[in-house]
C-alpha positions as CSV (number, residue, x, y, z in Angstrom):
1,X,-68.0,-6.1,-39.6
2,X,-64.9,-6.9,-37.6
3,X,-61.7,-4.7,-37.5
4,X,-59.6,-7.4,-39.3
5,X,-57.2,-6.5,-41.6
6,X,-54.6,-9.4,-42.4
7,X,-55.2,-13.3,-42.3
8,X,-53.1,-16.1,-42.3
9,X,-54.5,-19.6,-44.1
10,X,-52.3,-22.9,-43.3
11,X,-53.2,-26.4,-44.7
12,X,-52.7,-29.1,-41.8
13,X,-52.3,-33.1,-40.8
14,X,-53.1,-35.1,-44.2
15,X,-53.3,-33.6,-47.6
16,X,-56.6,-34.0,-49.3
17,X,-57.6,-33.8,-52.7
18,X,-59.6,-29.9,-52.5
19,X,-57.0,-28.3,-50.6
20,X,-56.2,-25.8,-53.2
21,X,-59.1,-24.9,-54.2
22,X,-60.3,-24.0,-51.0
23,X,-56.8,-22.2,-50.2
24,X,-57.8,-20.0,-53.8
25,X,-61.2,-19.0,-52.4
26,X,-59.7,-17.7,-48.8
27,X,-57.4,-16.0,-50.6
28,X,-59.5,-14.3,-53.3
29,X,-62.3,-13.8,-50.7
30,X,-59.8,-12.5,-48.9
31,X,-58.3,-9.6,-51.4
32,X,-61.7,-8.8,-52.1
33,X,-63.0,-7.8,-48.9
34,X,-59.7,-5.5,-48.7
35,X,-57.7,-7.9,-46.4
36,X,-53.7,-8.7,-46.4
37,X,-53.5,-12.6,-46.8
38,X,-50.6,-14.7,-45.4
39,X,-49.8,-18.2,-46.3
40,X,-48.4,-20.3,-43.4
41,X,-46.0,-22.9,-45.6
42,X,-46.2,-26.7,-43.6
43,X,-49.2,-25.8,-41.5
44,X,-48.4,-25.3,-37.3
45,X,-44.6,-26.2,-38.0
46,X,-44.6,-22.8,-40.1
47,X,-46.4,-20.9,-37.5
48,X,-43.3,-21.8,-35.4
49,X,-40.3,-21.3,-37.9
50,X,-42.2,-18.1,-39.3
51,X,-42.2,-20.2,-42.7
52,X,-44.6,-17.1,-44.2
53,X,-45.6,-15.0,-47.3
54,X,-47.3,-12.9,-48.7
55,X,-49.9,-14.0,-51.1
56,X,-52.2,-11.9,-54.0
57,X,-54.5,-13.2,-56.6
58,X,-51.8,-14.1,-58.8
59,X,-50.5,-16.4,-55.9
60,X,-53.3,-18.7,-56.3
61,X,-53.3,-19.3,-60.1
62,X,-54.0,-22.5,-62.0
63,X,-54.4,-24.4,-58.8
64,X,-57.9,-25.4,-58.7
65,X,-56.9,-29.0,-60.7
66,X,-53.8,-29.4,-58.4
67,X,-54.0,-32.4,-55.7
68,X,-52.0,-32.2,-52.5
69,X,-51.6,-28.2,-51.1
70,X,-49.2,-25.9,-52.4
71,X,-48.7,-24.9,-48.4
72,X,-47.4,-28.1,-47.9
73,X,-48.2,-29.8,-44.7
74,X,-46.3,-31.4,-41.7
75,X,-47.3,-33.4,-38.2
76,X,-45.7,-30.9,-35.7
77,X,-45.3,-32.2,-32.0
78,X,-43.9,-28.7,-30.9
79,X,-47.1,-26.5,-31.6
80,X,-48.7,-29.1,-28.9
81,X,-46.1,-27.6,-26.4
82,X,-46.8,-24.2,-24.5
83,X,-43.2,-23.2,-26.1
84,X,-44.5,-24.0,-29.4
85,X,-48.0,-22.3,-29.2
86,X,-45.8,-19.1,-27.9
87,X,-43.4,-19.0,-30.6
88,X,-46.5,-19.1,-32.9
89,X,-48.3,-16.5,-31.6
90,X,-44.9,-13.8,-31.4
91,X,-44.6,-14.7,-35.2
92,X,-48.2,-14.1,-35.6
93,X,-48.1,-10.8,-33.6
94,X,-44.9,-9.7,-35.4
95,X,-46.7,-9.9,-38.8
96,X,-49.6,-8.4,-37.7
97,X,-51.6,-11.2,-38.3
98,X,-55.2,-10.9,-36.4
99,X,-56.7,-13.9,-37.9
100,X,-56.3,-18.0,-38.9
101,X,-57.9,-19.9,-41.4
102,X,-57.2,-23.9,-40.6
103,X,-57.4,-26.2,-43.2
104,X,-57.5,-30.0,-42.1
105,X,-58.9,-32.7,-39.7
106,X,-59.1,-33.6,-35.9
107,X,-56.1,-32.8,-34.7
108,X,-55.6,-29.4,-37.0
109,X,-58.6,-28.7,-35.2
110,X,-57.8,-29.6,-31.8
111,X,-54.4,-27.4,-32.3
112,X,-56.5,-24.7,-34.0
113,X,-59.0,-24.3,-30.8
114,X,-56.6,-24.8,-28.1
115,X,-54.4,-22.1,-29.5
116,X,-57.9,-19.5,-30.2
117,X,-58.4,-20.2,-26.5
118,X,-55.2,-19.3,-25.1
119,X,-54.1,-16.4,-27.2
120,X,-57.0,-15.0,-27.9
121,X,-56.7,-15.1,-31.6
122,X,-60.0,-15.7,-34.2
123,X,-59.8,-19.1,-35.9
124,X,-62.3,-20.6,-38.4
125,X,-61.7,-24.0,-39.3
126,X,-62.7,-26.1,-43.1
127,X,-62.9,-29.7,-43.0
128,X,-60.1,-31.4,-44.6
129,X,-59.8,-34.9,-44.7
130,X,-60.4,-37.9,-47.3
131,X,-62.1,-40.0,-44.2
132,X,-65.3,-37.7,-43.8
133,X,-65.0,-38.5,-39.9
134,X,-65.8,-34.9,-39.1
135,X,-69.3,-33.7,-37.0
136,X,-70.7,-30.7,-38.5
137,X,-70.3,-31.5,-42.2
138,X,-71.6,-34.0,-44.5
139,X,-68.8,-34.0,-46.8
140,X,-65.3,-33.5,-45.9
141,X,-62.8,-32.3,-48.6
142,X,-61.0,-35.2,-50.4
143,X,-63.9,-37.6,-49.5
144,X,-65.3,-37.8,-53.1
145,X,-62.1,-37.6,-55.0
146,X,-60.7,-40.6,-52.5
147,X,-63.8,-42.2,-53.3
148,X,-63.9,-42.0,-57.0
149,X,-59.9,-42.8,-57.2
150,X,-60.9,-45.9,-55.1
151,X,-63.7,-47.0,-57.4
152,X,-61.6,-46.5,-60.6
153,X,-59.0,-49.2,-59.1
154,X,-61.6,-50.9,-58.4
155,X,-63.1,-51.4,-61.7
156,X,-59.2,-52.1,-63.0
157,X,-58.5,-54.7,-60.5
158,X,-62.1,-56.8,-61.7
159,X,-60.5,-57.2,-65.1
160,X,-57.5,-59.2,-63.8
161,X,-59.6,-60.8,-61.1
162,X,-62.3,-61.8,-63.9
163,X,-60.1,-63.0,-66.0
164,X,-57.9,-65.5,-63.7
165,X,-61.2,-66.3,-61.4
166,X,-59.4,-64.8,-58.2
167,X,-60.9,-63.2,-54.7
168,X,-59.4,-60.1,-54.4
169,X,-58.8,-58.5,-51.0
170,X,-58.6,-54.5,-50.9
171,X,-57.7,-52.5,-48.1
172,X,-58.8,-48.6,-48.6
173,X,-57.8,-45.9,-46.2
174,X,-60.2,-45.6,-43.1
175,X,-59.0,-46.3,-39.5
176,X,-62.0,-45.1,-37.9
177,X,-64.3,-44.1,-40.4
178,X,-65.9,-46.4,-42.9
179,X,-67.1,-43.8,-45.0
180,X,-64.8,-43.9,-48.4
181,X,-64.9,-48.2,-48.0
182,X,-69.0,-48.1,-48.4
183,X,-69.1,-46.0,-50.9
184,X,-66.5,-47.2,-53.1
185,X,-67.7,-50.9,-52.6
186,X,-71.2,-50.5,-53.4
187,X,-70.0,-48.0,-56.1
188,X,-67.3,-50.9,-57.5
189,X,-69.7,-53.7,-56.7
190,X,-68.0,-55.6,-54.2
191,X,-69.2,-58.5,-52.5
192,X,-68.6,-58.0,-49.3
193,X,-67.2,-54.5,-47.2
194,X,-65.5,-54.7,-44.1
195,X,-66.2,-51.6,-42.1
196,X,-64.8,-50.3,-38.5
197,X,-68.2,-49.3,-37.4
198,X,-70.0,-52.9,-38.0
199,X,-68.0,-56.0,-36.7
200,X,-68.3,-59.2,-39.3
201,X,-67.8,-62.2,-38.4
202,X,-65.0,-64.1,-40.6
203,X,-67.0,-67.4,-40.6
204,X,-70.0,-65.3,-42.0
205,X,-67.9,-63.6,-44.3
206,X,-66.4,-67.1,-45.9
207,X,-70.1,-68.8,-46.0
208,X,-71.1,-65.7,-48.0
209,X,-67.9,-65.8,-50.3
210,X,-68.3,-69.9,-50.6
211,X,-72.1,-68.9,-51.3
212,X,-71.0,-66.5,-54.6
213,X,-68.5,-68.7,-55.4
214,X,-70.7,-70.8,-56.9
215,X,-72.4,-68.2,-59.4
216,X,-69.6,-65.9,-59.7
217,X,-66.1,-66.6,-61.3
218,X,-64.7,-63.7,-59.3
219,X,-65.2,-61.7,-56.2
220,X,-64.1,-58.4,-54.3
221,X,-63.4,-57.7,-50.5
222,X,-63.2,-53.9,-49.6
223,X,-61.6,-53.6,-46.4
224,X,-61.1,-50.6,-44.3
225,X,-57.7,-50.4,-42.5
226,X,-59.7,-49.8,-39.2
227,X,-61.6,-53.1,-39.4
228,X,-61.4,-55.1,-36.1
229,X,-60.6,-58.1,-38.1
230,X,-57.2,-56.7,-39.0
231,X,-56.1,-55.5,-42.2
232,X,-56.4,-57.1,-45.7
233,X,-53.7,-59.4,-45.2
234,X,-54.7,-60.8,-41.8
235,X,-57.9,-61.1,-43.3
236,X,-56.9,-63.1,-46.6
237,X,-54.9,-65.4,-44.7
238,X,-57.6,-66.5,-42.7
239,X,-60.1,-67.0,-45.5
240,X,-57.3,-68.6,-47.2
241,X,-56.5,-70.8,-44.3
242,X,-60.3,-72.5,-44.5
243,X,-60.7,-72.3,-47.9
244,X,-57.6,-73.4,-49.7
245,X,-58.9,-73.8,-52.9
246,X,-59.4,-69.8,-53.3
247,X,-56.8,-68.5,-55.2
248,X,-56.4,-64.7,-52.9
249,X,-54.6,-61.6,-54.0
250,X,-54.4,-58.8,-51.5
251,X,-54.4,-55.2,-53.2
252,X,-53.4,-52.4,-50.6
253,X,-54.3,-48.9,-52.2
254,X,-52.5,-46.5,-49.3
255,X,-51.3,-43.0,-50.3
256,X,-53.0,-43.5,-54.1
257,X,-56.4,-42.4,-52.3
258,X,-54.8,-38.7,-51.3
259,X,-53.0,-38.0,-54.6
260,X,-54.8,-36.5,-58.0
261,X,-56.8,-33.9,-59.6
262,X,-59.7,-32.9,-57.2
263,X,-63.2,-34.0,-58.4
264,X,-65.5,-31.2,-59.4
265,X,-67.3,-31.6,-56.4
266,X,-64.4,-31.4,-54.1
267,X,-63.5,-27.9,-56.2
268,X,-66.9,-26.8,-55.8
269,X,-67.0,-27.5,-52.2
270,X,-63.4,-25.7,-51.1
271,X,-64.3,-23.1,-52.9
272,X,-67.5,-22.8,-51.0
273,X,-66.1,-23.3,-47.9
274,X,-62.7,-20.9,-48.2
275,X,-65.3,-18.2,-49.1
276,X,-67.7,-18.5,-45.9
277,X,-64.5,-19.6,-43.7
278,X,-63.3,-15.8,-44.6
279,X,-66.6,-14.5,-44.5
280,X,-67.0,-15.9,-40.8
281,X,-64.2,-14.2,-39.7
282,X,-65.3,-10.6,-40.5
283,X,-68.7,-11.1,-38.6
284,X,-66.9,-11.7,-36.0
285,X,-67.0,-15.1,-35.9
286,X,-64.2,-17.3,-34.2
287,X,-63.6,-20.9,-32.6
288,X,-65.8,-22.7,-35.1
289,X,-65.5,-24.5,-38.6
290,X,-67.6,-24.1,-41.7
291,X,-68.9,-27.2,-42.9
292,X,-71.9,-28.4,-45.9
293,X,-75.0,-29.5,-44.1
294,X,-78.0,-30.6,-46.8
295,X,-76.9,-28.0,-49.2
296,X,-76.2,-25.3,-47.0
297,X,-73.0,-23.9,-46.1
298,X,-73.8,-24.0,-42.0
299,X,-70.9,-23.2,-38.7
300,X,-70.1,-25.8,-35.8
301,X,-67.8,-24.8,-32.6
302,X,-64.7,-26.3,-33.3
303,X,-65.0,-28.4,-30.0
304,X,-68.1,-29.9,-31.2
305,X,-66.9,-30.8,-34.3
306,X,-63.5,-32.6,-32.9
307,X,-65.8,-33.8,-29.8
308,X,-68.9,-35.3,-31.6
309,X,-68.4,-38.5,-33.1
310,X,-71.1,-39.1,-35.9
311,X,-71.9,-41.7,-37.3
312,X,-71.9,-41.0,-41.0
313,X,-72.6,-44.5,-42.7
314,X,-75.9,-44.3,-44.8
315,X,-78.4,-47.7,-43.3
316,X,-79.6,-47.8,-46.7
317,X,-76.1,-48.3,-47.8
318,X,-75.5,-50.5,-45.2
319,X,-78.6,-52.5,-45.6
320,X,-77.8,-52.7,-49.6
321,X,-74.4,-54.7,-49.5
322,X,-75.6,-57.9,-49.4
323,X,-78.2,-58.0,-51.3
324,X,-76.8,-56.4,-54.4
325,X,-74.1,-58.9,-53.9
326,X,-76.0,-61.8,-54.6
């Protein structure tokens, strides 16, 4: 077992639905191995303004049904500078801190190993982020409570469309990753998804539309903000533009997707991962991220994870849309 004695746990980049959970588990995990645990407050921009405290069991009450991260969170520029990274470490040192728990996406991650590798200090990184674009974990946290919050509008917004016989565009979150658009759509039943990792042609996509028009009295366009078509607007204006007689609505979903109670599975799976992410770093463990592969609770190097670009997007999945569409 390693020599470490007190840990610091920040939440980083976007907030995701999970968060807290996992930031109860490192915390608990933490206490009960004997440790000192320190919560960073607005993730690397804390580590920088020493924006610190002391947390106990008591610390993380009630929070396993809270969305967002009672850390906070914050973009910080500065910890990308060598000042920055310097005045993070001397608050770090000061404290006594000997090891970091990360909890967020790419860029947390990129921070996270760039900082391990210049000062030395043992970072283990969890997988935050609703867009499930991470290598080294099937599931990211917020994923299935993004997904689940995008299928329930969905469902709303096919009452109104049913009942005024209207072709609704929606635009989900998802610049690179088409991972919460496929599942919600074939979830919600749309007839057509517009992904970033599979061009579609807008000619093919208004012959299939003209095609369900005639059997359906309403229809549903998922569209991922990342789609090289443009974004839902773009999009409705040119199906619009060749098929007048379509009466379009464009519905654009945003910031709704990171808000709301966690899902079970997303509490299940923070908890999970805050426990081994702790675990990890009293074997000695450091540079790497803990992540749910199968069923299994596996480790990835950090650089692998923000390095490797997988492509998550089920063929089955893929293969389904149109046909269930018909």
């Amino acid at each position: 077992m390693s020599k470490i004695n007190k840990i610091a746990v920040l939440t980083s980049g976007g907030d995701a639905p999970g968060m807290n959970p996992c930031i109860r588990a490192v915390v608990r995990t933490g206490i009960f191995h004997g440790l000192q645990v320190v919560g960073v407050k607005q993730g690397y921009q804390g580590l920088i303004n020493n924006n610190m405290y002391d947390m106990n069991e008591r610390s993380v009450s009630n929070i396993l049904h809270l969305g967002g991260t009672i850390l906070k969170t914050a973009r910080c520029m500065e910890f990308k500078e060598e000042s920055g990274l310097e005045k993070a470490y001397q608050n770090l040192k000061n404290r006594g801190i000997e090891g970091l728990i990360v909890i967020g996406g790419d860029g947390t991650f990129t921070g996270a190993e760039r900082f391990s590798r210049i000062y030395d200090i043992p970072v283990i990184g969890i997988p935050g982020t609703i867009d499930n674009d991470l290598y080294g974990s099937d599931f990211t946290l917020g994923f299935d409570t993004a997904t689940n919050t995008v299928v329930e509008a969905l469902d709303k917004i096919r009452d109104t469309a049913d009942a005024h016989d209207r072709l609704f565009f929606i635009e989900v979150m998802g610049r690179d990753s088409g991972c919460i658009a496929l599942r919600a759509g074939v979830a919600g039943g749309a007839e057509a998804i517009l992904l970033p990792e599979k061009e579609t042609a807008i000619d093919e996509l208004i012959e299939n539309l003209k095609s369900g028009s005639n059997k359906k009295t309403s229809s549903i366009v998922i569209v991922a903000e990342g789609d090289k078509n443009g974004g839902a607007y773009d999009i409705a204006k040119k199906v619009k533009e060749h098929v007048p007689s379509y009466d379009v609505k464009v519905t654009i979903l945003g910031h709704l997707q990171r808000g709301g109670s966690p899902s079970s599975f997303d509490r299940v799976l923070g908890s999970r991962l805050g426990y081994a992410a702790v675990n990890a770093l009293l074997n000695g463990e450091t540079r790497k991220m803990v992540g749910l592969k199968g069923n299994t609770i596996q480790l990835a190097e950090l650089e692998e994870a923000i390095s490797t670009h997988e492509f998550k997007l089920e063929p089955d999945l893929l293969d389904m849309v149109d046909i269930l569409a018909i």
